[in-house]
C-alpha positions as CSV (number, residue, x, y, z in Angstrom):
1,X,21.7,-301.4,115.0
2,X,22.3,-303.8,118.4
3,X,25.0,-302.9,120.2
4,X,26.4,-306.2,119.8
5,X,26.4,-306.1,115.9
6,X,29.7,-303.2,116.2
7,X,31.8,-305.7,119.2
8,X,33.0,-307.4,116.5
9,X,33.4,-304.8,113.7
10,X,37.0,-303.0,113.1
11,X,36.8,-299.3,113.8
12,X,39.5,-296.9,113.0
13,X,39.6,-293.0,114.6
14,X,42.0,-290.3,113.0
15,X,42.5,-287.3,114.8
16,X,45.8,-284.9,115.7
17,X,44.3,-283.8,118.9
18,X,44.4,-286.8,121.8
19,X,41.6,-285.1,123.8
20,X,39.2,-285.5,120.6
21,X,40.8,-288.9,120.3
22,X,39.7,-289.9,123.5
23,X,36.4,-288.6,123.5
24,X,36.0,-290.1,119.9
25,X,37.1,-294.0,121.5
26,X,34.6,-293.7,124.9
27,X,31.3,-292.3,122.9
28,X,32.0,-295.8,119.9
29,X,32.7,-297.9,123.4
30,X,29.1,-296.3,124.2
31,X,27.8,-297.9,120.7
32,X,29.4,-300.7,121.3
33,X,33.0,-301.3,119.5
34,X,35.9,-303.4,121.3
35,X,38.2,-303.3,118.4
36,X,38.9,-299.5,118.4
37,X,42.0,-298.5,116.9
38,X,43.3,-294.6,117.1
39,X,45.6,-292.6,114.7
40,X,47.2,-289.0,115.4
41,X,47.9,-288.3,111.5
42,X,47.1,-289.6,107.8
43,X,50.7,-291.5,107.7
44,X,50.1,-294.1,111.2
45,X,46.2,-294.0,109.5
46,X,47.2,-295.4,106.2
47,X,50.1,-297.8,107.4
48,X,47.3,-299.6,109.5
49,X,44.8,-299.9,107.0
50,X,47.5,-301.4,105.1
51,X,47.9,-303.5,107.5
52,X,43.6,-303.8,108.8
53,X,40.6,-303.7,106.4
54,X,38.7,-301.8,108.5
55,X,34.6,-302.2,108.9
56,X,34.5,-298.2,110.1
57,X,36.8,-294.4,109.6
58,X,36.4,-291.5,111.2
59,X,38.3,-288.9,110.4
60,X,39.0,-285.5,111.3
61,X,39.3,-283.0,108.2
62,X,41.8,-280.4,109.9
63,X,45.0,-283.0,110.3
64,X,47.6,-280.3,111.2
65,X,50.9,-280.8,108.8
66,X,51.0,-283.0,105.9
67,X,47.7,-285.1,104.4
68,X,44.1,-283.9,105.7
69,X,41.3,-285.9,105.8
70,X,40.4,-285.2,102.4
71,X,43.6,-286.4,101.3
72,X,43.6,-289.6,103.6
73,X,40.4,-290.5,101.8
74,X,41.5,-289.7,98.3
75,X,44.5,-292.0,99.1
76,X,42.6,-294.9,100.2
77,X,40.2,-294.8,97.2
78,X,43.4,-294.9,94.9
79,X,45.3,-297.4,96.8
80,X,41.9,-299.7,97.5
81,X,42.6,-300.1,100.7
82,X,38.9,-299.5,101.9
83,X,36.7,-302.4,102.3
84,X,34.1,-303.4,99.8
85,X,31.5,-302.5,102.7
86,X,33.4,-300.4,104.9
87,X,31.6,-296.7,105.6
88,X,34.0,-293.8,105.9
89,X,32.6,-290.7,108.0
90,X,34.5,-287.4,107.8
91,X,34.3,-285.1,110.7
92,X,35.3,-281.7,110.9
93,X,34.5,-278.4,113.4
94,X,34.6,-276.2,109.9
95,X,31.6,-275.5,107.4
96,X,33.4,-273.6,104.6
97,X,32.2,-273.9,101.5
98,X,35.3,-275.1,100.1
99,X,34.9,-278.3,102.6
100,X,31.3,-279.5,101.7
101,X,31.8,-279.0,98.1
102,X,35.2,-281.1,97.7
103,X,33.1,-283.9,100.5
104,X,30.4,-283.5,97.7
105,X,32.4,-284.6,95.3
106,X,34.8,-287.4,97.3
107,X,31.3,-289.2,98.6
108,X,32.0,-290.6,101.5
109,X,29.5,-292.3,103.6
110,X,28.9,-289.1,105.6
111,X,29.8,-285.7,106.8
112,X,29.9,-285.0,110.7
113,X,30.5,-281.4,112.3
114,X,32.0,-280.7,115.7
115,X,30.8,-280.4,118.2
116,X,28.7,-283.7,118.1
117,X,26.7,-286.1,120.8
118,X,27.2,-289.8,121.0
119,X,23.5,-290.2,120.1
120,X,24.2,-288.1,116.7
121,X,27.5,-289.9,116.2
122,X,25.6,-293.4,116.4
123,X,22.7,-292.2,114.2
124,X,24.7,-291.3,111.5
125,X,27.3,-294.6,112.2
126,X,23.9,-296.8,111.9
127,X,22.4,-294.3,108.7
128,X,25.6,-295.3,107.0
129,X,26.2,-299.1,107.9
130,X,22.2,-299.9,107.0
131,X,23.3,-298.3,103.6
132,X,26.2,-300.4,103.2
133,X,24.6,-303.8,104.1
134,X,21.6,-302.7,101.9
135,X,23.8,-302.2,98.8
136,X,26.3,-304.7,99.8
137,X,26.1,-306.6,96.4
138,X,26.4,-303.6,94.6
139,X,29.4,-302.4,96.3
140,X,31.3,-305.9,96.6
141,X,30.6,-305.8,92.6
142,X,32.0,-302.7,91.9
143,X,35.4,-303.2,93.8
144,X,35.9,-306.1,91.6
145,X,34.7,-304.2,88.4
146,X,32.4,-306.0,87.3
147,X,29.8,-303.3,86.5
148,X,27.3,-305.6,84.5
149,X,26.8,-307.6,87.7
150,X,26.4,-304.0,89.7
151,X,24.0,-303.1,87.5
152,X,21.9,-306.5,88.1
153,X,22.1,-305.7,91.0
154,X,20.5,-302.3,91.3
155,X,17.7,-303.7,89.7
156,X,17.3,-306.1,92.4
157,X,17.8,-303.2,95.3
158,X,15.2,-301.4,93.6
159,X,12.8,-304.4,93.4
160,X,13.5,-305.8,97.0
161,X,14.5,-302.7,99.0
162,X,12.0,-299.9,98.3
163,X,13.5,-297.5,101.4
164,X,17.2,-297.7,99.5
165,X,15.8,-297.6,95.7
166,X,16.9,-293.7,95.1
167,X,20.0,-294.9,96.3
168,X,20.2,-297.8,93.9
169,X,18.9,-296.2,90.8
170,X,21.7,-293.5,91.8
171,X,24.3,-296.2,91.2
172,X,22.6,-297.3,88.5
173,X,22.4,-294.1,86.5
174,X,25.9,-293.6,87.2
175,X,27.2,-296.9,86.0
176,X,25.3,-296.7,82.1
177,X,26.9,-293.3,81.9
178,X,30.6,-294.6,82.5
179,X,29.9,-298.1,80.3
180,X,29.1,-295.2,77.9
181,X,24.9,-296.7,77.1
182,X,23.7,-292.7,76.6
183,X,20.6,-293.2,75.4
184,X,19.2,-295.8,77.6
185,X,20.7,-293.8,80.6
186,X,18.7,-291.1,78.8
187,X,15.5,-292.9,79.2
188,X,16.6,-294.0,82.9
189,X,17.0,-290.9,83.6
190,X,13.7,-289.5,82.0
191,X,11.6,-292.5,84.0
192,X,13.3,-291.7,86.9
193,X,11.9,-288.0,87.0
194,X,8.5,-289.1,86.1
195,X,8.0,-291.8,88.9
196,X,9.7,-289.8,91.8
197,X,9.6,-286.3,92.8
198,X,12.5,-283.9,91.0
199,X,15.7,-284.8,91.9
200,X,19.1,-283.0,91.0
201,X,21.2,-286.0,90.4
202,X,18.9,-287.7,87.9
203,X,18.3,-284.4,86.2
204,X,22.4,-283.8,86.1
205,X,22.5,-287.7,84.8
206,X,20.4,-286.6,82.0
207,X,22.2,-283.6,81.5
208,X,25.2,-286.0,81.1
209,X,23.4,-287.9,78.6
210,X,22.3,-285.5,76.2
211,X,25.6,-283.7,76.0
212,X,27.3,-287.7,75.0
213,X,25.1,-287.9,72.2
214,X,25.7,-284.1,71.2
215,X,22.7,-283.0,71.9
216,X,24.6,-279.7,73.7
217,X,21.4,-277.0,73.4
218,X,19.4,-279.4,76.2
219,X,22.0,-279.8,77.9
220,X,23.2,-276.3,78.4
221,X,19.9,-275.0,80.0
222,X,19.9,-277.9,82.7
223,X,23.5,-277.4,83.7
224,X,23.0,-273.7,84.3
225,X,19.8,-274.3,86.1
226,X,21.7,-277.2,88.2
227,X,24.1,-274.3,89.0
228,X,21.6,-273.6,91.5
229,X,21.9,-276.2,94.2
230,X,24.8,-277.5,96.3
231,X,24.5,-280.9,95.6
232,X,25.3,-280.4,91.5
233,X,27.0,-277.0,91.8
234,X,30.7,-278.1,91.4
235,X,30.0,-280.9,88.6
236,X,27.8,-278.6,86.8
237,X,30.2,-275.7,86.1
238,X,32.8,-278.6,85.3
239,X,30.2,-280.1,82.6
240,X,28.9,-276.4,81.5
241,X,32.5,-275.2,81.1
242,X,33.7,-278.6,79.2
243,X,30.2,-277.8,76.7
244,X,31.7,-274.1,76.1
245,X,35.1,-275.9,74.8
246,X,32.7,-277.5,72.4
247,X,31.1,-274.5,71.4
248,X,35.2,-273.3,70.8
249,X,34.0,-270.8,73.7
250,X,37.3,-270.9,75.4
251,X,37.5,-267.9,77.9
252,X,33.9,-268.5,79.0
253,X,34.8,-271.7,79.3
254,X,37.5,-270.8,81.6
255,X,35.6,-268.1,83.6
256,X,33.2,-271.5,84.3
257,X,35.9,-273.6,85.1
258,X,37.5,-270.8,87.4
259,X,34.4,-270.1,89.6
260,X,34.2,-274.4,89.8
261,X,38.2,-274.9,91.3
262,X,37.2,-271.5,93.9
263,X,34.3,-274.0,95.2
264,X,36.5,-276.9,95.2
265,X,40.3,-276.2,95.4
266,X,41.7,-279.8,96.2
267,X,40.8,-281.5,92.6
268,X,44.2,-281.6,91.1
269,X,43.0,-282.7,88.1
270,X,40.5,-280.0,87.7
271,X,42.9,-277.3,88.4
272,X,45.2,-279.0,85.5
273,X,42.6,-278.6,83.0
274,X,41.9,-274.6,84.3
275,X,45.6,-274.3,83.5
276,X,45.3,-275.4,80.1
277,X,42.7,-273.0,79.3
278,X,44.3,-270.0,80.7
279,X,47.0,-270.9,78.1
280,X,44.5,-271.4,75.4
281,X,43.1,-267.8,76.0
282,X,46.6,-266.8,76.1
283,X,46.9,-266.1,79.5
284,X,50.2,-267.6,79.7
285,X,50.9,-266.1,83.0
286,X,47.6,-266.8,85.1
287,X,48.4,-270.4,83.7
288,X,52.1,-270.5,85.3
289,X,50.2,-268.8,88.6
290,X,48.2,-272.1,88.5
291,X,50.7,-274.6,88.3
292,X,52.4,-273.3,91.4
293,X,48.6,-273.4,93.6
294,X,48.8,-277.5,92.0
295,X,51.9,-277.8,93.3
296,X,51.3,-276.4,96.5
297,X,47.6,-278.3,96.8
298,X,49.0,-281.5,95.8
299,X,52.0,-281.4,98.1
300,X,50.6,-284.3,100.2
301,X,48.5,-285.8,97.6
302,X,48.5,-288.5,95.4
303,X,49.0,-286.1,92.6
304,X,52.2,-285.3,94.4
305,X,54.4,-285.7,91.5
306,X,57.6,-284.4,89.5
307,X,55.8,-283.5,86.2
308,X,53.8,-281.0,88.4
309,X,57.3,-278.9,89.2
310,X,58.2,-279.8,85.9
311,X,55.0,-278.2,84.1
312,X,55.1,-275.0,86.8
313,X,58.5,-274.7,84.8
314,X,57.3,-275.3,81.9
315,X,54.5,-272.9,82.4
316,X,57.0,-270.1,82.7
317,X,59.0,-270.7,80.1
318,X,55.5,-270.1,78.3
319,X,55.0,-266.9,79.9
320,X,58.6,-265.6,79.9
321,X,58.0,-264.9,76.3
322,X,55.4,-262.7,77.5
323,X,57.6,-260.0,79.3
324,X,60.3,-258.2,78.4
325,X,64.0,-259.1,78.1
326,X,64.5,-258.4,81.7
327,X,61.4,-259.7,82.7
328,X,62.3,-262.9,80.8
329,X,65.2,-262.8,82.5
330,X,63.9,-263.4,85.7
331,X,61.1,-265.7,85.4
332,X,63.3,-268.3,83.3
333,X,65.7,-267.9,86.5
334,X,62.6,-268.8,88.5
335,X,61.9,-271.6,86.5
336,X,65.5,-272.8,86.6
337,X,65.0,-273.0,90.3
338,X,62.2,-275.2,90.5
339,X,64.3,-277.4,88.3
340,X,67.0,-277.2,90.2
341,X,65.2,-278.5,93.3
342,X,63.7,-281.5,91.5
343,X,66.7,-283.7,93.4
344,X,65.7,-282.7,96.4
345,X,62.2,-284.9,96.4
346,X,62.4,-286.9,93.5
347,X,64.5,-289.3,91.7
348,X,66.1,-287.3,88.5
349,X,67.5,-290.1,87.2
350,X,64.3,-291.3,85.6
351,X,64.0,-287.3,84.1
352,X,67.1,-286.5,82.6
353,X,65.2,-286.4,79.2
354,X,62.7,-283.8,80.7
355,X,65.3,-281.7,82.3
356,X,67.3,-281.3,79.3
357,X,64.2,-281.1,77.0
358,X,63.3,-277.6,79.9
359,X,66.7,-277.0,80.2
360,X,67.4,-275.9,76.0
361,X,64.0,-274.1,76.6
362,X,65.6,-271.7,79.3
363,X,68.9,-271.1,76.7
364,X,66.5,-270.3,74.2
365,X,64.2,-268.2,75.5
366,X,67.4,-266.2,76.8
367,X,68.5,-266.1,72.5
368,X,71.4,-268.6,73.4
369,X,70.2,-270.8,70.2
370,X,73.5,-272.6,69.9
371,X,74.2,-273.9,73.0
372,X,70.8,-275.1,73.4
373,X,70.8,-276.9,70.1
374,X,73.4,-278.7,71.4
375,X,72.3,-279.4,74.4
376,X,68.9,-280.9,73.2
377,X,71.0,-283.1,70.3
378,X,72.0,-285.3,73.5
379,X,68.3,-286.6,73.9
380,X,68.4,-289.5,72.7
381,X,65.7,-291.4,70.3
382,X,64.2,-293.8,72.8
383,X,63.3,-291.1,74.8
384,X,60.2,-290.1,73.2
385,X,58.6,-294.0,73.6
386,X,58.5,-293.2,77.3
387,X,56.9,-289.5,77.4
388,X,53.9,-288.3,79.4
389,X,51.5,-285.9,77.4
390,X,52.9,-282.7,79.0
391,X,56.6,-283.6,78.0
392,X,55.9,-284.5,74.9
393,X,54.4,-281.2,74.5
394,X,56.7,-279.4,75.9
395,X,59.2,-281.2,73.6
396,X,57.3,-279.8,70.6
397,X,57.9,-276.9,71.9
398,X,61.2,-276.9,72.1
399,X,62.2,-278.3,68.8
400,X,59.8,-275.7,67.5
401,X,61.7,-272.9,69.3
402,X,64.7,-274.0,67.9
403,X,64.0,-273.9,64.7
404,X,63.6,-277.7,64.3
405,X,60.3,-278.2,62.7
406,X,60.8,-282.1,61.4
407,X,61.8,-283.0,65.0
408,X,59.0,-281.0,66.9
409,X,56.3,-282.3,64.2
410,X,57.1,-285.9,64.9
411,X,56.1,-285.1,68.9
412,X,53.0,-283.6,67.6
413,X,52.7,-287.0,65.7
414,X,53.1,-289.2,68.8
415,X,50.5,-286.8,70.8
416,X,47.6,-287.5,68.3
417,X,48.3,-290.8,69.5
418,X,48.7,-290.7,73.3
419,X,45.9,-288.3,73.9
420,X,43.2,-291.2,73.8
421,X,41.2,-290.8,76.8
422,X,37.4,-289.0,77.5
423,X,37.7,-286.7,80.1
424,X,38.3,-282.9,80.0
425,X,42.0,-282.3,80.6
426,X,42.4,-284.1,77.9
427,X,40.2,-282.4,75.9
428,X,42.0,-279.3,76.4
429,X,45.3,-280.8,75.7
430,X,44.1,-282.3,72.2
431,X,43.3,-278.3,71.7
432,X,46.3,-277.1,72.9
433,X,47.9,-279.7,70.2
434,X,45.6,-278.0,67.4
435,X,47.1,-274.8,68.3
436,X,50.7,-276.1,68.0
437,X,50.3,-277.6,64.7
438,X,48.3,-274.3,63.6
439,X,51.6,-272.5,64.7
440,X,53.9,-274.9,62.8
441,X,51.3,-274.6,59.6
442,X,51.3,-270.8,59.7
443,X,54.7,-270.8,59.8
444,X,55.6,-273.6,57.4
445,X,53.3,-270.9,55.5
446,X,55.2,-268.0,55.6
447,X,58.2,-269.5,55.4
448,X,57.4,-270.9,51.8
449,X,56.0,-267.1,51.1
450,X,59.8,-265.5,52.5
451,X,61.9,-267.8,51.3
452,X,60.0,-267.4,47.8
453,X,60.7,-264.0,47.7
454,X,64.1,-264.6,48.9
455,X,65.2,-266.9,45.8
456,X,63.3,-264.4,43.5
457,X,65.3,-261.4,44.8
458,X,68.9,-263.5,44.5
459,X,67.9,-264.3,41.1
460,X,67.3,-260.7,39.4
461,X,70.9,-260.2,41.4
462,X,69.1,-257.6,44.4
463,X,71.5,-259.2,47.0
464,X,70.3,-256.6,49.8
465,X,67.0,-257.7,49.7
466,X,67.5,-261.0,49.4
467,X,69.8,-260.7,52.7
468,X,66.5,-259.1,54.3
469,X,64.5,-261.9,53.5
470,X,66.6,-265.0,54.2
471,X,67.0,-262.9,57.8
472,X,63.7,-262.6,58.4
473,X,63.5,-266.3,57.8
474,X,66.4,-267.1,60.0
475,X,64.3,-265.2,62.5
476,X,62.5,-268.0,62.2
477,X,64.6,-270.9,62.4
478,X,67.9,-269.9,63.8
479,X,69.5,-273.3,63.9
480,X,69.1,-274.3,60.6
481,X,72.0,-274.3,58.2
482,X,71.1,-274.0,55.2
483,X,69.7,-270.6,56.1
484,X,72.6,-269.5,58.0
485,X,74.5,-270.1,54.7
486,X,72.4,-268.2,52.7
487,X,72.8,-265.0,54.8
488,X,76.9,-265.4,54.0
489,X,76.5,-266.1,50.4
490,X,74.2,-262.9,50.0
491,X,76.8,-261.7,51.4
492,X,79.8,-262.8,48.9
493,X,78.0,-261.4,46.4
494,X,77.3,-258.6,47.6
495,X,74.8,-257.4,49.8
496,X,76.0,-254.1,51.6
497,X,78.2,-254.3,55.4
498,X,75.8,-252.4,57.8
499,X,75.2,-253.2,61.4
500,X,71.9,-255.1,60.3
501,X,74.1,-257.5,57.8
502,X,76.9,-257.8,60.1
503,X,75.1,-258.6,63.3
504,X,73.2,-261.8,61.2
505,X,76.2,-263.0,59.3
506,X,77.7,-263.0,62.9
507,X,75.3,-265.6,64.0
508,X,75.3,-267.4,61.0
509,X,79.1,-268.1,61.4
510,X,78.5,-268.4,65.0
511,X,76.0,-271.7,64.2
512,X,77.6,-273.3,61.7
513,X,81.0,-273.3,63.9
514,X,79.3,-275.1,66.8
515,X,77.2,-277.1,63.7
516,X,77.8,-280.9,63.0
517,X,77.9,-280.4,59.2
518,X,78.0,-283.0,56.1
519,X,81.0,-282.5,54.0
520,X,79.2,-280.4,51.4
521,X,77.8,-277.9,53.2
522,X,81.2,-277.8,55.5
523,X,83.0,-276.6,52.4
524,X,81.2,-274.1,51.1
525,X,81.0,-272.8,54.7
526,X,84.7,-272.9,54.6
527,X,84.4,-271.1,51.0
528,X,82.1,-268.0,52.1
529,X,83.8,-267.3,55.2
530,X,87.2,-267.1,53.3
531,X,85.8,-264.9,51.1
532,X,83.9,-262.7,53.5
533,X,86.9,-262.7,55.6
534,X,89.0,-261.3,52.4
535,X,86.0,-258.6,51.4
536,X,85.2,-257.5,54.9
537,X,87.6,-258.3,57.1
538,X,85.9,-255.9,59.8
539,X,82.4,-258.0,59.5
540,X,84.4,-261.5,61.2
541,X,85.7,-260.5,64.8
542,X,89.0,-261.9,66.0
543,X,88.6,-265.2,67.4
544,X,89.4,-267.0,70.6
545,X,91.9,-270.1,70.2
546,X,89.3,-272.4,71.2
547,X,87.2,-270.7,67.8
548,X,89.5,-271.2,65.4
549,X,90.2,-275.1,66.5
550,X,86.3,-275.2,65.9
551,X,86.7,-273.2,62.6
């Protein structure tokens, strides 16, 4: 391009170091910029675009504390603040792996390494803005969403423009996948591969199509082959481990998914979904480990967000039932901590439902049923019309740790309605619901079976084994009442005192005290522990004052 086309044109340059700066401003004087305006972090960058639609970016990848480049980009692509034609240029003095992968995925309009020359720095500023004018229609389309024009549009690139076509059809491809038209992108992408040379991206596009229309056999053996190159590595293993959830392969799935967030770290959302599948396989603590590496890697992000400290906590909660009691111990201390310093970044005023919903998780992991039973009854109703899909979740869980099966069923209710999106985190969380509701089937299950044999036992007048029964249901469901009553009246009539009998009717007594019961089942809890109290007076302990005002 002449010199005089970039006097005109806004160029922005974002770098920590102010030699780099400086060299950066006197080589795009060289090209020809006047308007040159120079940032030292991502913060003084973003407030001027906010402030400057800018025509060029050059940014440095390594931004010292808080957002890198990668990050600065990510944020302008959320908050639109790049122009419809502007060309964004990363620069960088590393080559890892880890970089050119998560540039791979980001797109922008180029990739520069340090050092550099003002005669490569101008060829690659004139590479991208020829690209931009080229495709202008396409791009000024897409910005305002109106994809039917965009793909007009390619078709016109392709007719007119010969030297951009690839880039065109690229577009193209892209846009019939996303307005979800599989099989014609399925015969794009076949014509594609027919007229030009082979090219990864089409043969990923038809990948793509195949697996839409369930076609998963093709689909497999050009993902693993795409495997192979750069270019389609990272989206490959994402598509090939996303395939394995269909094939209910679940730890392959993973083990794909795993080798895909090592390549690129930064995608938060990508990470999410690994999480989710370490807790499907059952790997309840490898998923807490990565909830803390998303909070950590989206800590100057736009993914920087409360539910992510909230789900690390809710992730050990998970695991805590993994370990032993001391273990347990420990990691729901952990977890208590990160809750704990939720004030110090975020507003908890707007999460008191999720605290408290993590909060009766912590008592009950730590067998204080009670007291978190109470604590949850101060949720109120309208707080489930306002959930995201990991509290709601994690609210099933609760109720279902508590013994609460109606309450924890109707969260599972609202998630079959929330989780409405096509993309693979959500996939995994629709799974993660199926095994939730398989654990509240199995048990409704076995509870029928125990509580079965519990009646029948009560009836031929065996009151010990009846006793053993309704415990082992209680097990189950240690808030519920009408359990906890059953245990005393097995009791009354005359199952036998033993440690065993005496430690449950303890914390059936103990429930029902702290219980808000109707006046029915108030009286005959009143009756049986009169009566106990008069048969075995050693199986009641002596109450506190503050006891027997409850009692």
């Amino acid at each position: 391009m002449d010199a005089s086309f970039y006097r005109c044109k806004q160029i922005l340059v974002i770098d920590d170091c102010a030699p780099v700066r400086t060299s950066i401003k006197s080589m795009v004087q060289q090209i020809g910029f006047e308007s040159i305006h120079l940032a030292r972090d991502a913060n003084e960058a973003i407030a001027k675009c906010h402030e400057i639609p800018f025509d060029f970016i050059l940014c440095d990848f390594n931004l010292g504390d808080g957002k890198d480049g990668y990050q600065v980009f990510e944020t302008l692509k959320a908050q639109q603040l790049l122009a419809p034609l502007g060309c964004f240029i990363m620069v960088s003095a590393e080559n890892q792996r880890q970089i050119v992968h998560g540039m791979i995925e980001l797109q922008p309009d180029d990739y520069l390494l340090k050092p550099f020359t003002y005669q490569q720095l101008e060829e690659r500023i004139d590479r991208a803005v020829k690209n931009r004018i080229a495709l202008r229609k396409i791009y000024v389309s897409l910005f305002e969403h109106d994809f039917v024009n965009a793909i007009k549009e390619c078709d016109s690139v392709v007719q007119a423009k010969p030297d951009f076509a690839l880039a065109a059809l690229r577009i193209k491809g892209e846009l019939l996948l996303n307005q979800r038209q599989f099989a014609k992108a399925e015969k794009f992408y076949q014509q594609i591969q027919q007229q030009y040379k082979p090219l990864t991206w089409a043969r990923l596009g038809y990948a793509l199509a195949c697996f839409y229309q369930e076609r998963w056999d093709d689909t497999e053996l050009q993902l693993a082959d795409l495997t192979q190159f750069d270019e389609t590595k990272v989206e490959s293993l994402d598509w090939l481990s996303r395939l394995y959830v269909k094939y209910r392969r679940f730890q392959i799935a993973h083990d794909t998914l795993y080798e895909a967030v090592l390549l690129s770290p930064k995608n938060i959302t990508r990470q999410k979904t690994l999480a989710n599948l370490a807790s499907i396989v059952g790997d309840k603590p490898a998923a807490a480990r990565i909830n803390a590496k998303i909070v950590s890697a989206a800590r100057h992000s736009i993914h920087d967000i409360a539910d992510n400290y909230l789900n690390q906590a809710r992730a050990l909660v998970d695991a805590a039932y993994c370990g032993n009691v001391l273990e347990r111990a420990v990691t729901i201390n952990n977890a208590a901590k990160i809750v704990d310093q939720l004030a110090k970044r975020f507003d908890i005023s707007k999460l008191k439902g999720e605290i408290t919903i993590l909060r009766s998780r912590f008592m009950a992991a730590k067998s204080e049923l009670a007291e978190a039973k109470q604590l949850i009854s101060d949720i109120p109703l309208s707080y489930q019309q306002q959930l995201s899909i990991d509290s709601c979740m994690d609210a099933a869980k609760a109720y279902f740790e508590l013994g609460d099966l109606f309450a924890s069923q109707s969260y599972i209710d609202k998630l079959q309605h929330i989780l409405d999106r096509d993309d693979f985190l959500t996939e995994t969380q629709r799974i993660m619901l199926e095994m939730e509701q398989a654990r509240h089937e199995e048990l409704k299950a076995k509870l029928k079976i125990i509580n079965a044999e519990a009646n029948e036992a009560y009836q031929r007048e065996n009151y010990n084994e009846a006793f053993d029964r309704f415990a082992e249901t209680f097990d189950y469901m240690p808030t519920s009442p009408s359990i906890a009553l059953n245990l005393m009246q097995s009791m009354v009539k005359g199952a036998k005192v033993t440690p065993f009998t005496q430690r449950y009717v303890r914390m059936a007594v103990k429930l029902l005290a702290r219980s808000e019961l109707d006046d029915e089942i108030m009286q005959r809890f009143k009756r049986y522990l009169n009566q106990i109290k008069e048969m075995h007076p050693e199986v009641i302990p002596r109450r506190r004052p503050k006891e027997r005002e409850a009692l």
